[in-house]
N, C-alpha and C positions, 0 to 999 in steps of 0.2 A: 504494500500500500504506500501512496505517496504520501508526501506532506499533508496534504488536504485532508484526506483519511484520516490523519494521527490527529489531529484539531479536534475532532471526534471520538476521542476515546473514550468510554466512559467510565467513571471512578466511581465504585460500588464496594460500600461500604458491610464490613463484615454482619452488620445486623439486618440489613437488606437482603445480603445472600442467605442465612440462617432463615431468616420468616419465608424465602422464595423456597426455601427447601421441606420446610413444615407443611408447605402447600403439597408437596410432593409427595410428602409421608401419608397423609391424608386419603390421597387417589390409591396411597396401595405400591407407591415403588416401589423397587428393591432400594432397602438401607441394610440390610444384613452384613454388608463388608465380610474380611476374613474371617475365619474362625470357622470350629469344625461344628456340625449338625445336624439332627437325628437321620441319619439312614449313611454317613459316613460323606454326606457332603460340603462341600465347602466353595461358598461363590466370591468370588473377586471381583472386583466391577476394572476394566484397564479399557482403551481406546484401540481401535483394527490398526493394521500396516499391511492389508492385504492388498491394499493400493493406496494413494494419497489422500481420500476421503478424510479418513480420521476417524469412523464411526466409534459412538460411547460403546461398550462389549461388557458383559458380564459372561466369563467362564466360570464354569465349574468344574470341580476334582472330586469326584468318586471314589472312594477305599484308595487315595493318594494316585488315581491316571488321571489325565485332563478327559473330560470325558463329553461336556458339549458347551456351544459357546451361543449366547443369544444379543441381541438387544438389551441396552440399557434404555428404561421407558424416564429417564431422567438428562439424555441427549437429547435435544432439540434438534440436531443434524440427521438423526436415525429413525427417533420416534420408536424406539425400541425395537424396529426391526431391521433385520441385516440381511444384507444381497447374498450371493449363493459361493460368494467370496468369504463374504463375510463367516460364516457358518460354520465354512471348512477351514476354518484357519486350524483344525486340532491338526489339519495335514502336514500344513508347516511344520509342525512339533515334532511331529512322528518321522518323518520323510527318513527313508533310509539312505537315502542318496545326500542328506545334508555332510557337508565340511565337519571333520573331528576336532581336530587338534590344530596347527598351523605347520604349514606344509613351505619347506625351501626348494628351490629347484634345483635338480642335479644334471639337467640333461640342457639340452636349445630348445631357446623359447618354443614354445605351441606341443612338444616333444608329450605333457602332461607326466611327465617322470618325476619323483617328488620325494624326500625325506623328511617323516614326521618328526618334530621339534619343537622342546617348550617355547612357552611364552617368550621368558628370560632373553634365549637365544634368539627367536624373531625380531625382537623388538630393539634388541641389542644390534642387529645385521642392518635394520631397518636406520635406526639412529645413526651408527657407522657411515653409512652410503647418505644418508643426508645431511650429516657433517661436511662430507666430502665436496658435496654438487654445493654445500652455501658456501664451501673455503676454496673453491675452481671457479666458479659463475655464479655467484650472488645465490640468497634464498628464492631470491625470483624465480630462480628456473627450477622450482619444485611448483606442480600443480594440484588441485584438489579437482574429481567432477565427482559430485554426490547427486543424490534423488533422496528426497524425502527427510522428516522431520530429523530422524535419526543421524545424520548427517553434523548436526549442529554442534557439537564436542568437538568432529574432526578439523570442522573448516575452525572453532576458537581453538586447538593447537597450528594448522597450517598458519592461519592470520600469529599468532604467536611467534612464529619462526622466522616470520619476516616478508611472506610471499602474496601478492593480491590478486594470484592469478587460483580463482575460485570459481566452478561453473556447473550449470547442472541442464544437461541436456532437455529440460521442459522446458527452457525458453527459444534458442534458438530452432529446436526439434519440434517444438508443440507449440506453444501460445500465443511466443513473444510476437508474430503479428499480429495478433489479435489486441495484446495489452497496447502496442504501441499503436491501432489503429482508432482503439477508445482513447488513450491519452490526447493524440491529438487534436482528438472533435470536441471531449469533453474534460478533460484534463485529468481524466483516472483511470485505473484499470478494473475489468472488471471483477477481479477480485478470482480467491481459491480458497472453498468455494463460491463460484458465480452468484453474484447480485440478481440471479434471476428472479422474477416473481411468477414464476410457473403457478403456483397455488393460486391468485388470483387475476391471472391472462386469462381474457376473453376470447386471443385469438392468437396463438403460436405456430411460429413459424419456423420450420427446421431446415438449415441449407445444409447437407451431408453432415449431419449431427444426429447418431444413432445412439436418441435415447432407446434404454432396453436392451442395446448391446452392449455400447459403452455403458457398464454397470455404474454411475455416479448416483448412490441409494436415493439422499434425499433429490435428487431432479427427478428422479424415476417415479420415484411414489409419489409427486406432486404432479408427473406427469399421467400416470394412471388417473390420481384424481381428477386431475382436467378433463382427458378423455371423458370420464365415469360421467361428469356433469355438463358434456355436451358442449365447450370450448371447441370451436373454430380450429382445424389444424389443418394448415399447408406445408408440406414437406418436398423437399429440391433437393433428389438424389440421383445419380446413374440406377440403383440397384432401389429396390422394392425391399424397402429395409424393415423392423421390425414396425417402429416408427409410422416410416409411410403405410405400411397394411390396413394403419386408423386414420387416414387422412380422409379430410373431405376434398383435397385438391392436391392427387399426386401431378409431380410435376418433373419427369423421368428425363433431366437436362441431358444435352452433350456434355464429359467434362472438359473442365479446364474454363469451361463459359458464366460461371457462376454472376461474374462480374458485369457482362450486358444483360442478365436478369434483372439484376437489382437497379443497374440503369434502366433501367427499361419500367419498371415499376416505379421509381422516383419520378422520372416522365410522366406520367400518368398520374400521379397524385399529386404534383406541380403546376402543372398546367391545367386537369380538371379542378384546381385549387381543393382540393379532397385534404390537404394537409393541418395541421394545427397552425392555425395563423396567430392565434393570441401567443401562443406559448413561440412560436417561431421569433414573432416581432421582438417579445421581450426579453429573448434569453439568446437570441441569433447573433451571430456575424456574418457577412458577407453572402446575404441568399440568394441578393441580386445576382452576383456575380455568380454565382452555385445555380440558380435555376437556367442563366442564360446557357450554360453548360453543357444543360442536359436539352437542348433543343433538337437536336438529331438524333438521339437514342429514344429512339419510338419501338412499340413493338413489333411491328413490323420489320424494323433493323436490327431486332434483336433475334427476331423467329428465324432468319437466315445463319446466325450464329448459335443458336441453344438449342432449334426444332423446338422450340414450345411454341404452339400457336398464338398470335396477335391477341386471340378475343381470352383464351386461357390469362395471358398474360394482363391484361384488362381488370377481368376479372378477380383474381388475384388479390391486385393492387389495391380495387373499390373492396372489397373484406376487409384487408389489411386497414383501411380505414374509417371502414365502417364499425369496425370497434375499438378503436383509439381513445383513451391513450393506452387502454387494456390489450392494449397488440405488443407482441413478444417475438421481436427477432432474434430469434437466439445468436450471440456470438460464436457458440460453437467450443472446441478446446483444441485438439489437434487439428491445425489451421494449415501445417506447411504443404501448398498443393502443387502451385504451378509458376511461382517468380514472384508475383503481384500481390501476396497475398496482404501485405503490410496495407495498401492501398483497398484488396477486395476487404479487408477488415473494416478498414473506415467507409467502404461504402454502407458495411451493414449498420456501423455506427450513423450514419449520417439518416439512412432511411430511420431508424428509430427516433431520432431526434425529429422528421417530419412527423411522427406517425405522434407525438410528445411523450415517450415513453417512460424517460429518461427521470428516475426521482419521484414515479408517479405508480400508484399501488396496477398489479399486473403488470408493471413493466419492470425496470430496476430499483430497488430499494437501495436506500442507503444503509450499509451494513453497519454493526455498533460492536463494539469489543470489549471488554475487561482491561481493564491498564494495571497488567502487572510488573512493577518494576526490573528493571534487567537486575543478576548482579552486579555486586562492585569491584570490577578487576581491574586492575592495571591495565593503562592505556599498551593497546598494542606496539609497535617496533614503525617507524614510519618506512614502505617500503622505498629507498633509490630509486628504482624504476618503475613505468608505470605499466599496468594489464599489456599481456602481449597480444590480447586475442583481436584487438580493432586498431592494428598502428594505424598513426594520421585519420581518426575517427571517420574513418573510410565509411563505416555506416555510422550514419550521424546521429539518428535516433536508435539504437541500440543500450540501452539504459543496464541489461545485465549482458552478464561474461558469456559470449561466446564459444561453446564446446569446440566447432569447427575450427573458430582462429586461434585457439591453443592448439591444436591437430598440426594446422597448417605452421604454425613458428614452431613444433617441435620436429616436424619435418626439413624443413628452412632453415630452421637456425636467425629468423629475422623476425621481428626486430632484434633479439636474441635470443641465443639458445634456451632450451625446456628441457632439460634433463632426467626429472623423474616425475612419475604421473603416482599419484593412488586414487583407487578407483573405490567408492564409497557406494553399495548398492546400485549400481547402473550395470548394463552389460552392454558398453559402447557397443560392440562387435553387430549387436541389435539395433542401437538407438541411433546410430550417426549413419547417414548417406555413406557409399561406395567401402566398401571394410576392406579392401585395397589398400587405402589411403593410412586407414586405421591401424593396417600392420607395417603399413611405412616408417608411420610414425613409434610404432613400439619399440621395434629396430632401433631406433634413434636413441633410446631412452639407457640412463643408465641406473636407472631403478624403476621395478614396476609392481606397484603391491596393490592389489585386491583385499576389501574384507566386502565379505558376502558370507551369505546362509547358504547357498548351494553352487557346487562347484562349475560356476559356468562356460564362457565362451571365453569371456574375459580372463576370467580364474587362468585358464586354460594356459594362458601368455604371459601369467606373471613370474616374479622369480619369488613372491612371499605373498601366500594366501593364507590370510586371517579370519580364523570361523568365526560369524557373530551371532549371538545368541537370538533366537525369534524376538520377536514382539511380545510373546508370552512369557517369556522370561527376562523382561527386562525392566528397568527405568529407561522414560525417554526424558527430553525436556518436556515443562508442559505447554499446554498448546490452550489458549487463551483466543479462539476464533473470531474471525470475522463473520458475522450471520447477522439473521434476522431478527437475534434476539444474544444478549452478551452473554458468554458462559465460560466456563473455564474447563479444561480435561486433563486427567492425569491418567498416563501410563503406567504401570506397574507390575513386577512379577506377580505369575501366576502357580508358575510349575520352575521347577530348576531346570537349567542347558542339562541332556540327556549324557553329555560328553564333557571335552576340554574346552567349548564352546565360553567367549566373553561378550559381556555389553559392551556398545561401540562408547560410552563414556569410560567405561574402565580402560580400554584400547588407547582414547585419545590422551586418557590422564595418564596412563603408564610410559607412554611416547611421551610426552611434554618430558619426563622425569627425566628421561634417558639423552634429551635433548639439551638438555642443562635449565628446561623453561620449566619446572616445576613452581615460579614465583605467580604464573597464570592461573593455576589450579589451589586458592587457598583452603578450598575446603577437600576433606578427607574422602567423603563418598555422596553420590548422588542426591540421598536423601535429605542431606543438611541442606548443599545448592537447592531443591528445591522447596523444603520449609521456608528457607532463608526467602525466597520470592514471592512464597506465597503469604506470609507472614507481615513482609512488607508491602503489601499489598491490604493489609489488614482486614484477611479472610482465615478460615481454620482450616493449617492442614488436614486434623484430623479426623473431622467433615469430609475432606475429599479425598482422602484416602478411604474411606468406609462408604463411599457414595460414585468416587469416580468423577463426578459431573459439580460442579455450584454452577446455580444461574442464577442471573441479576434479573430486576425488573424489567418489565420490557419499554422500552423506548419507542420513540417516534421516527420511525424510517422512510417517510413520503415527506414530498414537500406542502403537500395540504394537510398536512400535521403539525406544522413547526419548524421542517426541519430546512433549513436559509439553501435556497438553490447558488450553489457556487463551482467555480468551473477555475481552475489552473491551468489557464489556457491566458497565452498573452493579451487577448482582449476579454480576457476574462467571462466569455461569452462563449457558447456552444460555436465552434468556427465551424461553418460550412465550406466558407473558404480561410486556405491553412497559407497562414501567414509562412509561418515557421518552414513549410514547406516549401513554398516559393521560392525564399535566400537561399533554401541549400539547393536550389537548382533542380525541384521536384512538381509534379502536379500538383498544385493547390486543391483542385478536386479531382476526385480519380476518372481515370482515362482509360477504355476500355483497349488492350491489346490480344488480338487471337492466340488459344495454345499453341503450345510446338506439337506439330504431325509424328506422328512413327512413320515408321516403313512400311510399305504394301504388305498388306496382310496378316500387319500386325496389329494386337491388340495393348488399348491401355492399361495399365497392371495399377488393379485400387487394392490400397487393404485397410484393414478394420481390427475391432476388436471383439471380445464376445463374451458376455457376461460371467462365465466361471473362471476366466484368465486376466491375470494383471499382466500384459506387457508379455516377456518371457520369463517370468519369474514363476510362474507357480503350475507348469509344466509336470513334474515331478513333484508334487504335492498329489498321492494318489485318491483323497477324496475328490477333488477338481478333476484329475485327471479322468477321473471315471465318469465327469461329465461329461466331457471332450478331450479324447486322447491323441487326434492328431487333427490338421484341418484337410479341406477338401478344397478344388477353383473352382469356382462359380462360373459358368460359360452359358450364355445364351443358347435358349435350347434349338433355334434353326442355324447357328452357328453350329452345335455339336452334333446335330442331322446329314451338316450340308459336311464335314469333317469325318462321318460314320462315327463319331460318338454319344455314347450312354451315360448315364450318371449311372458309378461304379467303374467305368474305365479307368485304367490307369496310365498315368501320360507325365511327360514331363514339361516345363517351360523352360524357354529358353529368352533371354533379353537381346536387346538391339547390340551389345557388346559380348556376344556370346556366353554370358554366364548360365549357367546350366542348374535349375533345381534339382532335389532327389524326385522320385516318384512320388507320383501324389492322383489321389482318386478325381472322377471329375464329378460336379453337378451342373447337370444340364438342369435347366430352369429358365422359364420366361421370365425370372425378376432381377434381369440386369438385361442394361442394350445390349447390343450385339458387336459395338466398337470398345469393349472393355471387359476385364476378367477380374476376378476379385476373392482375396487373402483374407482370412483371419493373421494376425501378426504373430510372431515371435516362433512361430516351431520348425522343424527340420534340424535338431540343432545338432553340435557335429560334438560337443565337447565329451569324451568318454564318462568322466565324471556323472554324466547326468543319464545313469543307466537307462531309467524307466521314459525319459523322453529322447532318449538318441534315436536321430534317424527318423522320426516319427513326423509324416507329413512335411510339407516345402516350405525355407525361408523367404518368405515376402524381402528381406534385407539384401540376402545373396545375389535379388536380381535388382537392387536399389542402386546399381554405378554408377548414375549420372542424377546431380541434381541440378534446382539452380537458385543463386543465390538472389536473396531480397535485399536488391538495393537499398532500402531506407534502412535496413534493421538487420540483414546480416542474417536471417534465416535459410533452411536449405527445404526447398520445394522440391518432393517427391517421388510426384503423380506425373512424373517426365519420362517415365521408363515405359517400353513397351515391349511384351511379350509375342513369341511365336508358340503353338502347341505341336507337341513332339513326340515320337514313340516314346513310350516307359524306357527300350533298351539305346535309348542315344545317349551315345558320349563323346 
């Protein structure tokens, strides 16, 4: 969140949280916290890591096994119930393919040959080699890329040691044009998670945003409620997605075209003057200049680039505003598609702002937080030199650390050299465009450590892999949300690591020691750091540790509530046209360019995700897996006709650079066009380590070699790759 956001925090007093929570006890929560109970059970209330949600969890341990894990009915994010991720998280626990002990390498990189090895000696080899890279080339050239909450220990030892090159592949990979597409128009982002107001939109809008696949609980369950109560829903996919199957107006684009849709509907609500004119006049900049813009992007000029017809497109538009300001374009979350996206981002932002959605109940709320104090540490080390990953702020609006431009200077050696990576829950080899690139850059490195829960891709290339204990066995930091009502979570063990397995704060506090920064880490173990926060914050830890959850009162989140409409934008005003853009030599308002074509008789290669999988990560988690254990390509069924294939054939893909999948089934299906084929993400995967999912189904990643980069922000688009279908036996 930016400044603007932080203005807004709100300060909730320990007696306000205690009476919010009496309310609670009342309806029948769970307050039982630890402790053992008649039939040999024992619940814990702790927060998911099955993905980035955060959902509130109460597990239970039966005669001492973890035995099932629900909803806390004292999360406002969850609502007490948990997605199909959520549930299985015992799988995590159990997995027999998790990391033991910590593993040194004895063979060449990628080799996966290893000698098991205490802590002592890891952490000692690890400190050794990054003594070395800060006493050769500065601490700069040590990088951190993490995912997720758990992450926050390691990047306050990295920041400790001197280095600011810190980055987490959901920005460049996933959001950042989306964040930077809203900051523009309205000077925020939309927030994680999303400022949506799905519970009370009159009329939602989905462009390739698979609620119901992508599993994000509370969107989901506000989105069923929508549906249940008869909300408006238009959805703008290639594929006939979960989603679209409840629309009243599917709308089956060409890809890569999203961007003359939405022109094309701004058209049509500008010129029929169908827009919010009050809210526009008083909260606008430049619409003049913004609607003479859109004068040529009619639907008819659009129906030659999308195939959606004229009157569809019409149609559309007058919905869309015919329930305004309760219209919901959704921004979306994995945005990286086709070059533009920083630009197609702000167009969705700029249509909401016609539609007035912006600050107004069914459209986006403003989100309210908890203000809990940081600790009090020592000022970090200032670093010498500055982020390697955008020399000469090549992308000018790029507000975080770039995954790629650390990739690319540790390959390079420019601005300067990058010498050791550790990798904090991510599995680059999955997340980043062309994994070519990604083991160029490995190469280069003269240290590469891994901590993760299961041994993956990444793992694979390291020379020291660090097992971390699940989410159920740990303390995290706490996580003090942004939502639609302020509340605070804590993480917590449930069961003990099965093995030699650590929490990623004991990891980072034990590194700092061996570093000689042990002046970072005043306190002794996790729980005092977060008493100590939550304390000063003048709330009761031991409320939240026997509850999991404090909420505060709830606040005013619309601007017909109180809450002052304001915008961190240079004229302070929602900019239709972008100043900021202008100077750096960019469209002021966005400008519709055609995707790049494949080759004859190829198709475009989409992928997705699917409600029992995080990413690649919970592959080898055998509750999940036994939902879906490997994926299948989705192929147009007169395409797979006119080819002599069936759903159950087995076939390979191949990409416009020859890279080659393993085998993989087909599904033929009329719910995709016929110019594109379509992944679930993350599997095929190669690393031995990962017994129960080796080999299983095709990596979407493996045929991801070409992307292209978002000029304003430095993102990598895609949905640039094009596949050929191929015998099962081609090599």
């Amino acid at each position: 969140m930016n400044a603007l956001s932080r203005r807004r925090f709100l300060r909730i007093s320990a007696t306000s949280v205690i009476a919010a929570g009496a309310g609670a006890r009342a309806l029948g929560a769970f307050r039982d916290g630890p402790g053992n109970h008649p039939g040999g059970i024992r619940r814990t209330p702790t927060f998911c890591d099955l993905c980035f949600w955060k959902c509130g969890a109460i597990a239970s341990v039966r005669d001492g096994r973890l035995w099932k894990i629900e909803g806390n009915p004292l999360d406002p994010l969850c609502q007490g119930r948990l997605c199909p991720r959520g549930t299985g998280g015992i799988g995590a626990h159990s997995d027999p393919d998790r990391l033991r002990a910590p593993l040194l390498r004895t063979h060449e990189r990628g080799e996966e040959k290893w000698k098991e090895v205490t802590w002592e000696e890891a952490l000692e080899f690890i400190a050794a080699k990054m003594k070395g890279i800060a006493a050769s080339h500065g601490p700069e050239a040590m990088a951190l890329f993490s995912h997720g909450i758990g992450g926050t220990f390691l990047k306050h030892t990295l920041k400790a040691y001197g280095t600011p090159n810190i980055a987490a592949p959901s920005f460049a990979q996933c959001r950042g044009p989306r964040d930077v597409g809203f900051r523009l128009t309205f000077g925020e982002d939309v927030g994680s998670p999303e400022r949506t107001d799905i519970a009370n939109a009159e009329c939602l809008v989905l462009i390739g945003s698979h609620l119901g696949e992508n599993m994000h609980n509370t969107q989901v369950q506000e989105f069923a409620t929508a549906v249940g109560r008869g909300a408006r829903l238009i959805v703008v996919d290639p594929r006939l997605s979960v989603a679209a199957s409840k629309a009243h107006h599917y709308l089956p684009i060409k890809p890569g075209t999203d961007l003359a849709l939405i022109l094309a509907w701004m058209q049509v609500i500008v010129t029929e003057k169908r827009y919010d004119i009050d809210y526009v006049s008083q909260h606008g900049f430049g619409f003049e200049a913004f609607a003479a813009s859109l004068v040529d992007y009619t639907p008819e000029w659009a129906y030659a680039e999308t195939g959606i017809d004229p009157e569809t497109i019409r149609a559309t538009a007058r919905e869309m505003a015919r329930y305004r300001p309760a219209t919901l374009v959704h921004p979306g979350r994995h945005v990286n598609w086709n070059g533009d996206d920083a630009q197609r981002s702000r167009a969705i932002a700029l249509l909401n702002a016609l539609l007035g959605s912006w600050g107004r109940k069914g459209g986006f709320y403003q989100p309210v937080t908890m203000d809990v104090p940081a600790y009090p540490y020592p000022p970090f080390p200032v670093p010498k030199k500055a982020k390697v990953d955008n020399p000469g702020h090549k992308y000018p609006f790029a507000h975080e650390t770039l995954t790629t431009g650390i990739r690319e200077a540790t390959i390079s050696g420019a601005p300067y050299p990058i010498k050791g990576w550790m990798v904090y829950a991510t599995n680059l080899l999955q997340a980043l465009p062309n994994e070519a690139e990604t083991l160029r850059a490995i190469q280069a490195l003269d240290l590469l450590v891994v901590v993760d829960v299961v041994p993956s891709e990444m793992a694979a290339w390291a020379d020291v892999v660090l097992p971390e204990s699940t989410y159920l066995e740990r303390h995290d930091d706490l996580n003090p949300e942004y939502f639609r009502e302020p509340f605070l979570a804590l993480r917590q063990p449930v069961v003990d690591a099965p093995h030699d397995q650590k929490p990623n704060w004991w990891i980072a506090r034990q590194l700092a020691e061996k570093l000689g920064l042990g002046a970072f880490y005043p306190w002794k173990h996790i729980e005092e750091y977060l008493e100590h926060r939550v304390s000063a914050a003048g709330l009761d830890y031991a409320a939240l540790k026997r509850d999991g959850i404090l909420r505060g009162p709830a606040q005013p989140i619309y601007w017909a509530d109180g809450v002052p409409a304001e915008f961190d934008t240079p004229s302070r005003k929602i900019e239709f046209y972008s100043t900021q853009l202008e100077k750096a030599g960019f469209d002021p308002v966005p400008r519709y360019t055609p995707p790049v074509s494949g080759p004859p008789g190829s198709f475009r290669l989409l992928f997705g995700r699917a409600p029992m999988h995080s990413f690649s990560r919970t592959h080898t988690n055998r509750l999940l897996a036994g939902l879906m254990d490997e994926n299948v390509v989705w192929i147009n069924e007169a395409v797979a006709a006119r080819q002599g294939l069936k759903s159950g054939d087995i076939i390979r893909l191949r990409n416009q650079d020859g890279a080659l999948s393993n085998r993989i089934a087909v599904k033929a299906t009329e719910r995709i066009r016929p110019d594109c084929v379509y992944l679930v993400h993350g599997f095929g995967h190669t690393a031995r380590g990962l017994r129960h999912a080796f080999g299983k189904g095709a990596s979407d990643a493996r045929l991801i070699t070409r992307y292209r980069t978002d000029p304003l922000m430095g993102g990598t688009a895609m949905n640039v790759n094009f596949v050929t279908l191929e015998s099962a036996e081609a090599v």
